[in-house]
C-alpha positions in Angstrom: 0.0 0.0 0.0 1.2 3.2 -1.1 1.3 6.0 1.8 -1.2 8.0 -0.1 -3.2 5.0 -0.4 -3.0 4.4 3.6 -3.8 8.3 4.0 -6.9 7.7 2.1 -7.8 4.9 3.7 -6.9 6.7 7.0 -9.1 9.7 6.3 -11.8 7.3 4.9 -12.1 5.3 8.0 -12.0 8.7 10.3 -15.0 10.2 8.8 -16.9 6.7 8.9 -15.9 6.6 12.9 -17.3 10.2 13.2 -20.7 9.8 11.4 -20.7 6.3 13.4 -20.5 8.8 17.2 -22.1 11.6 15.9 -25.1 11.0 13.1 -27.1 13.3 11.5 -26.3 16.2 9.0 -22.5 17.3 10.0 -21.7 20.9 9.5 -19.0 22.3 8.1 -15.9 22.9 11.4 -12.8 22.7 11.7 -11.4 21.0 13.9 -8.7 23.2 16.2 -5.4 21.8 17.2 -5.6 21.7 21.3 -2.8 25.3 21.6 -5.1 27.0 19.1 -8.3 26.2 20.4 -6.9 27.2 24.3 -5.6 31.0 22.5 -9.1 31.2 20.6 -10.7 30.7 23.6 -8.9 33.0 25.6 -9.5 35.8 22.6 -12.9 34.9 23.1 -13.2 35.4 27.5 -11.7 38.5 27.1 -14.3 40.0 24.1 -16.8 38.8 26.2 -15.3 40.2 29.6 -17.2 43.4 31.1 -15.7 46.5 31.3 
């Protein structure tokens, strides 16, 4: 198997496990790496912060 192959196959099996744990009509997200996700979310407290 070629390694695009076994990326294919990879991504292929990924999105079957996701619609397997979460069915219905996905929406389009991305999905944040862990760092950027904790630095959005720290943007985010301090919009929504009073004062």
């Amino acid at each position: 198997m070629s390694q695009t192959e076994g990326a294919r196959l990879f991504r292929e099996t990924w999105i079957a496990g996701v619609h397997r744990h979460f069915p219905g009509e996905q929406k389009g997200r991305f999905v944040a790496t862990s760092r950027t996700a904790q630095i959005c979310g720290h943007f985010e407290a301090i919009e929504e912060a009073p004062g």
